[in-house]
C-alpha positions as CSV (number, residue, x, y, z in Angstrom):
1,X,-20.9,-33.3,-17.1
2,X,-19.5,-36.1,-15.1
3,X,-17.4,-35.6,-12.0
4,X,-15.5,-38.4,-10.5
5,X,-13.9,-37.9,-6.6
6,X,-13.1,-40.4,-4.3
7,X,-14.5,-43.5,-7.4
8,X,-18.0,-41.9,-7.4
9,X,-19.0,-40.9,-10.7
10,X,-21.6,-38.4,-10.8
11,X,-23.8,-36.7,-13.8
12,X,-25.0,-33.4,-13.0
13,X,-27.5,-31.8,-15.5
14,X,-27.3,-28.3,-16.1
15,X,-30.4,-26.1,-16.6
16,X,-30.5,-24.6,-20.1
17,X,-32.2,-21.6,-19.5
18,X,-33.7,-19.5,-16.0
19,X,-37.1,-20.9,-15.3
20,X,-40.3,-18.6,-15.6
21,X,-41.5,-16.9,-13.0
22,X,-44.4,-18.9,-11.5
23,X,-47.1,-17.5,-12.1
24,X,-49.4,-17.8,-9.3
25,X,-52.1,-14.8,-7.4
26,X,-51.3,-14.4,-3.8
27,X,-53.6,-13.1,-1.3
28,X,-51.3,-9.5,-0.8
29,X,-53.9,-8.0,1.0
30,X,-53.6,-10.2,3.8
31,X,-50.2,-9.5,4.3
32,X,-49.8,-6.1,3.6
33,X,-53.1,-4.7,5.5
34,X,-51.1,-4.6,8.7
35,X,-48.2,-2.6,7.0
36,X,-49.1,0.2,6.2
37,X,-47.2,3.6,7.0
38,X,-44.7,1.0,8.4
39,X,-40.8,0.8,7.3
40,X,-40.8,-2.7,5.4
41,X,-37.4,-3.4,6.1
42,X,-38.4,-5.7,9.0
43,X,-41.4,-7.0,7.9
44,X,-41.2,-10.3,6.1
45,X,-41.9,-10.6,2.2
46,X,-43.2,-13.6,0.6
47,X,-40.3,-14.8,-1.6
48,X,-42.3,-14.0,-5.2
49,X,-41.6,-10.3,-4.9
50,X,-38.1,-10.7,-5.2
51,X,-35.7,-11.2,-8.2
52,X,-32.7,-13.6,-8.6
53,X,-30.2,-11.5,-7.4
54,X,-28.5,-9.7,-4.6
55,X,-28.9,-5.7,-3.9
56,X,-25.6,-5.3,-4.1
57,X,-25.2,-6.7,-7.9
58,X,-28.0,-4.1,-8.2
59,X,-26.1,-1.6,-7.6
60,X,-23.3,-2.3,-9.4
61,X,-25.8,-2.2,-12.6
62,X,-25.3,1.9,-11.9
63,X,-22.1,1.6,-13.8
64,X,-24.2,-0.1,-16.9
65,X,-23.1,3.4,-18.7
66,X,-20.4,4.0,-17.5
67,X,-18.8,5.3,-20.9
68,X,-20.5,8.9,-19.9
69,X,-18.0,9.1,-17.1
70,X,-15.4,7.8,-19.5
71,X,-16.5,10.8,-21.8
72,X,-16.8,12.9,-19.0
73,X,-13.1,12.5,-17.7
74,X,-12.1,14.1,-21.5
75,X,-14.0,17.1,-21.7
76,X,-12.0,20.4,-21.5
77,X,-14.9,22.7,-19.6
78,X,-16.3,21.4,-16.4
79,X,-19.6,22.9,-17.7
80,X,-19.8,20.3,-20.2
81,X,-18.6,17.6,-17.8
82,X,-21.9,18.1,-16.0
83,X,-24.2,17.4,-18.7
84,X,-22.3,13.6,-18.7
85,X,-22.3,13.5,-15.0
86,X,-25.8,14.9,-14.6
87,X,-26.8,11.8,-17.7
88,X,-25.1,9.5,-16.1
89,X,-27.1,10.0,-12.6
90,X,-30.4,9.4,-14.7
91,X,-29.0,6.5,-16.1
92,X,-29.4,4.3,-13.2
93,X,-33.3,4.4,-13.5
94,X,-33.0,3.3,-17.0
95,X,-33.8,-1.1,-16.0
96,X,-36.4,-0.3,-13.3
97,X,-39.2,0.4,-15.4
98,X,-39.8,-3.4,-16.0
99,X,-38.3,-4.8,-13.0
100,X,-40.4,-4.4,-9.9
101,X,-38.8,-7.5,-8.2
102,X,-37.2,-6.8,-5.3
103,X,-33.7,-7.8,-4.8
104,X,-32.8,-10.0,-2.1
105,X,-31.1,-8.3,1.0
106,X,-27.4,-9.0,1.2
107,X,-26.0,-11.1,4.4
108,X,-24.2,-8.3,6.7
109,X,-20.4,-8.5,5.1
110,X,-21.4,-9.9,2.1
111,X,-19.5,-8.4,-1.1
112,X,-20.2,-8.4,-4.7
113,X,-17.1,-7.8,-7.2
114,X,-17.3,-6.4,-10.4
115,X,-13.8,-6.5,-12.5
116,X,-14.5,-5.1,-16.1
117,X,-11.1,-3.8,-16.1
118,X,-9.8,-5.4,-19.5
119,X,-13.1,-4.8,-21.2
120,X,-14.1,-0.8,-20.0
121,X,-11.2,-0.3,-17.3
122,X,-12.9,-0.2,-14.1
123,X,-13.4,-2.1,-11.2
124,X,-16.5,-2.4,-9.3
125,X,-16.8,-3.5,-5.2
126,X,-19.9,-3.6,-2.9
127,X,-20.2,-4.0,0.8
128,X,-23.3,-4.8,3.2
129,X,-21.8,-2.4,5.9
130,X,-25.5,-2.5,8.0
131,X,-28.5,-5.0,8.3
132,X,-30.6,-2.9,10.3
133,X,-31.1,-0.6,9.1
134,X,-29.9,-2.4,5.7
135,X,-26.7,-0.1,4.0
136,X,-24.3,-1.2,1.6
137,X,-21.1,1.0,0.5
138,X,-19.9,1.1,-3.2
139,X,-16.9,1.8,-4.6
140,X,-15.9,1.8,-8.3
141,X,-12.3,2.7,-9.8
142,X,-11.4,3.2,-13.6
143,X,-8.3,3.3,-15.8
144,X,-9.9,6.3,-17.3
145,X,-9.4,8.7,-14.7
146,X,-12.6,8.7,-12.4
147,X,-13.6,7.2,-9.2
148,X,-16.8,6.7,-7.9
149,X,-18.3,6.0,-4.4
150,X,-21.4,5.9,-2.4
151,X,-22.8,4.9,0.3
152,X,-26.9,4.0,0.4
153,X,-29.5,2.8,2.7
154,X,-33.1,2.6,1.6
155,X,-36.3,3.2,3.5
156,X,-39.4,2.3,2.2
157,X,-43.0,3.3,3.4
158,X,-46.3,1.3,2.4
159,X,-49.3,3.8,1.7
160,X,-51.7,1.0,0.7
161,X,-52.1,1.8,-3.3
162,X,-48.3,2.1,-3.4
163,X,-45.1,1.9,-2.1
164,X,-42.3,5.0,-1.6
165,X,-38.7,3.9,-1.4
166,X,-36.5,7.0,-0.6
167,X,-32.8,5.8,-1.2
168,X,-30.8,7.6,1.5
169,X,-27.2,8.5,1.0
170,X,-24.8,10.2,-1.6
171,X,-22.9,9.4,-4.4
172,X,-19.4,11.0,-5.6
173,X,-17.5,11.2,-8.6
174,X,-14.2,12.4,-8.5
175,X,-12.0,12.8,-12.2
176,X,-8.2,13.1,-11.9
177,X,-8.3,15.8,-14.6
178,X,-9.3,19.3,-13.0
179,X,-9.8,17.5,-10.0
180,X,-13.5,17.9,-10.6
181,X,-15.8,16.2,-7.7
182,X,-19.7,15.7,-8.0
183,X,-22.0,14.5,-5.7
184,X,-26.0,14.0,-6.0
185,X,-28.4,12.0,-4.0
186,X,-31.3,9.5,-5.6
187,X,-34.9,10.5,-6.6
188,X,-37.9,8.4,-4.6
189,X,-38.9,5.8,-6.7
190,X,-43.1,4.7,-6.5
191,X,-44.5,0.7,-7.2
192,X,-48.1,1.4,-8.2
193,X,-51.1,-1.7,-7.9
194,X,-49.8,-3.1,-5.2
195,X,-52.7,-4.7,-4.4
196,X,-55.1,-4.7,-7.5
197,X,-53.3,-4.3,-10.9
198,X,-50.5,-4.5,-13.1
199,X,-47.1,-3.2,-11.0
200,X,-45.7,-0.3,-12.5
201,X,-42.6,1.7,-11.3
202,X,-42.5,5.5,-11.6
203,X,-39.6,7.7,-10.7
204,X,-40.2,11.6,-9.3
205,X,-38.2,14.0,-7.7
206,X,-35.8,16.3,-7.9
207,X,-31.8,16.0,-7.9
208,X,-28.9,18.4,-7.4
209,X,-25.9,17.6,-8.9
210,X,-22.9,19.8,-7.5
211,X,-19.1,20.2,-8.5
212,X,-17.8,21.1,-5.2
213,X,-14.5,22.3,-7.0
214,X,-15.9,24.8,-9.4
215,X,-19.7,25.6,-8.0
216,X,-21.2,24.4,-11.1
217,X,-24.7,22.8,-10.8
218,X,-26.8,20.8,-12.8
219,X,-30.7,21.0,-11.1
220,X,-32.8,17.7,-13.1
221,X,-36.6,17.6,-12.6
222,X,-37.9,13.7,-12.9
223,X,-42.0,14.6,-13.5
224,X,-44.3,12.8,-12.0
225,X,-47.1,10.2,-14.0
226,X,-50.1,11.7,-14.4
227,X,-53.0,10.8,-16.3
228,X,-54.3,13.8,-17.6
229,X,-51.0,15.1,-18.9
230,X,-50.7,15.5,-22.4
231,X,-46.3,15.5,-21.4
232,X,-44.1,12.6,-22.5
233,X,-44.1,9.9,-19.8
234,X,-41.0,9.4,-17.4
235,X,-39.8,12.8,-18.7
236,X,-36.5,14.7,-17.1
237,X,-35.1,18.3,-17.9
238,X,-32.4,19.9,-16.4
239,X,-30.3,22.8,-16.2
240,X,-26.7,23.1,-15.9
241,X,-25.3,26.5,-14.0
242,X,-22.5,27.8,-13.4
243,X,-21.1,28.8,-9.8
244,X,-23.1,32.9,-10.7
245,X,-26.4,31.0,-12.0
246,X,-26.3,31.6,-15.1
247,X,-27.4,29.2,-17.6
248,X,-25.4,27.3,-19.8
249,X,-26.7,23.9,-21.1
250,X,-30.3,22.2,-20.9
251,X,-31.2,18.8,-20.3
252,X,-34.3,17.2,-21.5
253,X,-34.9,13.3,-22.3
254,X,-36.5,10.1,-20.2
255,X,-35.3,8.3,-17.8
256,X,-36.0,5.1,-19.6
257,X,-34.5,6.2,-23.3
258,X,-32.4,8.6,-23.8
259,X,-30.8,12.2,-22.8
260,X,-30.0,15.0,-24.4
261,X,-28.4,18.5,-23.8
262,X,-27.7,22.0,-25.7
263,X,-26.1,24.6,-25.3
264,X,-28.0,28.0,-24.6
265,X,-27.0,30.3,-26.9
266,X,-26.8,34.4,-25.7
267,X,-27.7,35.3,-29.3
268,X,-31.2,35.2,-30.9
269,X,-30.0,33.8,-34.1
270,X,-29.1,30.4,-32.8
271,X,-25.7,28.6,-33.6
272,X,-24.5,25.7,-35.3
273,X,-24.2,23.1,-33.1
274,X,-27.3,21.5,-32.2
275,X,-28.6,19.1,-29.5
276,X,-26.3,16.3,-28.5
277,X,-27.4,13.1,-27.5
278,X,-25.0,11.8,-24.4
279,X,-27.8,8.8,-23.6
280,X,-29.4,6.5,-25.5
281,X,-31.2,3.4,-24.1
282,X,-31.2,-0.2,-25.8
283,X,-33.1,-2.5,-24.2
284,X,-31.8,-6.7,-24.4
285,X,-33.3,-9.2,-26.3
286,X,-36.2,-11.1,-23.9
287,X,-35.7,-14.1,-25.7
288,X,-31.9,-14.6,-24.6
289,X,-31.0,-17.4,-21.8
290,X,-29.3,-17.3,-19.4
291,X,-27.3,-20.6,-18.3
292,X,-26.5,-21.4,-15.2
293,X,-23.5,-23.3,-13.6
294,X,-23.7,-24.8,-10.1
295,X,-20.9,-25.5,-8.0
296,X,-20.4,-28.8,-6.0
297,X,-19.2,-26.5,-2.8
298,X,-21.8,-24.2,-2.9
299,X,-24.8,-26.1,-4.5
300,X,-27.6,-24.1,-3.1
301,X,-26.3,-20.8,-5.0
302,X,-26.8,-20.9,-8.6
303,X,-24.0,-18.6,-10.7
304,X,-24.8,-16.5,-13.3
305,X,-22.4,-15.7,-16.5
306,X,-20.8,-18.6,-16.1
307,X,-19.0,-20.5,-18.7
308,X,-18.6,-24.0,-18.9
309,X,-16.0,-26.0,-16.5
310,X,-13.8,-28.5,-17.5
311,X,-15.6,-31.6,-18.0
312,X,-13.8,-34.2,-16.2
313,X,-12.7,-33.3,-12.4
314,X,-10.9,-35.7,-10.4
315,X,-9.8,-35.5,-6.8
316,X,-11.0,-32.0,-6.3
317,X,-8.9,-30.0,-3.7
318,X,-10.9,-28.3,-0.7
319,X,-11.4,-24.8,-1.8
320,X,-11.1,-23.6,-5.4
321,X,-11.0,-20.0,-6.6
322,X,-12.6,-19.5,-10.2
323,X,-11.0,-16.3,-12.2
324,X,-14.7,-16.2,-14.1
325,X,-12.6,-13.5,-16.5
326,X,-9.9,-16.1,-17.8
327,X,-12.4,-18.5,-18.0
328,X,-14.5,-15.6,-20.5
329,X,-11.4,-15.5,-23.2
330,X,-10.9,-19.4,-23.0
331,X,-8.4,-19.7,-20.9
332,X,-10.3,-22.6,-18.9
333,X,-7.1,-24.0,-17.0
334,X,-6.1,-20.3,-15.7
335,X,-9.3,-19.8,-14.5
336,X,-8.9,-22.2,-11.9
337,X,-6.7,-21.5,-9.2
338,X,-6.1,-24.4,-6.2
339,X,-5.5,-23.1,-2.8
């Protein structure tokens, strides 16, 4: 691409593809000896923990299936609207099993927009509210009748083997029809080998999922890794209650995979309908790149999901807003807008 400004021709090469991570041992011992039972918000990390992003685009990747909610917002019993609400909170685990980078710590007013609103009908913003003790607030609105917000800060404790981060906070749905409004908090997630070993990311806990308008309740169970169980790995079951306690669907799935839920049936001879699958997990192709497109403005910032720019830019005006959804459906003049 050349750019051309003021007579000063320029040719900037882009990158074809996100380089590896380096692959180098450090000495974590040495740094993490005098941390532990600490809270490691305030302790630096060397940079090679961390992946390529912000915490806040992190958190918007809790909307990654976001068509439960969208099926959620049509069901006709508020019973079966937990199951999706209840799969949809154990949906957000689904990407940490192979990521234990940690995301880099958003400056304090720093926001992250996500507008998917002419491809699924939402729209997606994140705040850093805090930066000590770090807390971010999340709010996502959708054309198909739900809204959801939360509000999170993390705290982390080192135990030497590991490290326990217990996400604080709570999260709300709310659907226009039946005026139906959920709210469940996070499990503790575990990074295992943090000093000898592979890393490896475990989820465990327990979460309550609660319509505050019709008493239902959906209790899931995220079991623990152990060794010498003979029980499917990263294994969840739940049960969905009405406001009495009585049973009414069942859970059971992965937090990595998939979810599914019955219904329990009050005769012994069964039913019909079997066991619906609401969740099912696809994981991207590793071999994909990723290209990235750097601005002139803000050169030290690489953008992701770019598309091309225009390839000849003269005289470029002060500040320039980039509308990165024209520029998706080709529309490369609209998506630049001069200010």
């Amino acid at each position: 691409i050349i750019n051309k400004c003021c007579d000063v021709r320029q040719i900037i090469c882009l990158r074809p593809h996100v380089p590896d991570k380096p692959n180098y041992s450090l000495n974590l011992w040495s740094i993490m000896k005098n941390c532990i039972g600490k809270e490691l918000s305030k302790i630096p990390m060397p940079v090679n923990f961390n992946e390529p992003i912000s915490m806040l685009q992190r958190l918007s990747e809790d909307l990654e299936y976001h068509e439960l909610l969208d099926k959620a917002s049509k069901c006709q019993s508020s019973l079966e609207q937990m199951c999706y609400v209840a799969a949809f909170s154990v949906s957000s685990y689904s990407t940490t099993v192979y990521r234990t980078g940690k995301p880099f710590n958003p400056l304090l007013g720093e926001t992250y927009e996500l507008d998917r609103r002419r491809e699924s009908g939402y729209r997606s913003l994140c705040e850093q509210v805090s930066h000590h003790p770090p807390a971010a607030a999340h709010h996502a609105i959708s054309d198909r009748g739900w809204t959801l917000r939360q509000e999170i800060t993390v705290a982390s404790k080192f135990r030497g083997k590991y490290l326990s981060i217990m996400p604080l906070g709570t999260i709300h749905a709310i659907f226009e029809k039946g005026n139906n409004h959920y709210t469940w908090k996070k499990v503790t997630t575990t990074v295992h080998n943090i000093i000898v070993g592979k890393l490896w990311i475990d989820q465990s806990g327990e979460i309550d999922v609660v319509n505050h308008t019709t008493g239902d309740r959906c209790h899931l169970k995220f079991a623990p890794y152990s060794y010498f169980s003979r029980d499917v790995a990263r294994k969840v079951t739940g049960v969905v209650m009405d406001k009495d306690g009585k049973a009414h669907y069942v859970l059971s799935g992965t937090w990595d995979e998939k979810m599914e839920f019955s219904r329990v049936m009050q005769s012994s001879r069964g039913g019909e309908n079997g066991t619906e699958v609401c969740l099912t997990r696809n994981l991207p192709n590793t071999d994909m790149k990723c290209v990235l497109m750097i601005n002139r403005y803000v050169s030290f910032c690489s953008k992701t999901g770019s598309l091309l720019k225009p390839l000849l830019i003269c005289c470029l005006p002060s500040f320039i807003i980039i509308d990165k959804n024209a520029q998706y459906y080709g529309k490369a003049a609209a998506g630049w807008q001069i200010f």
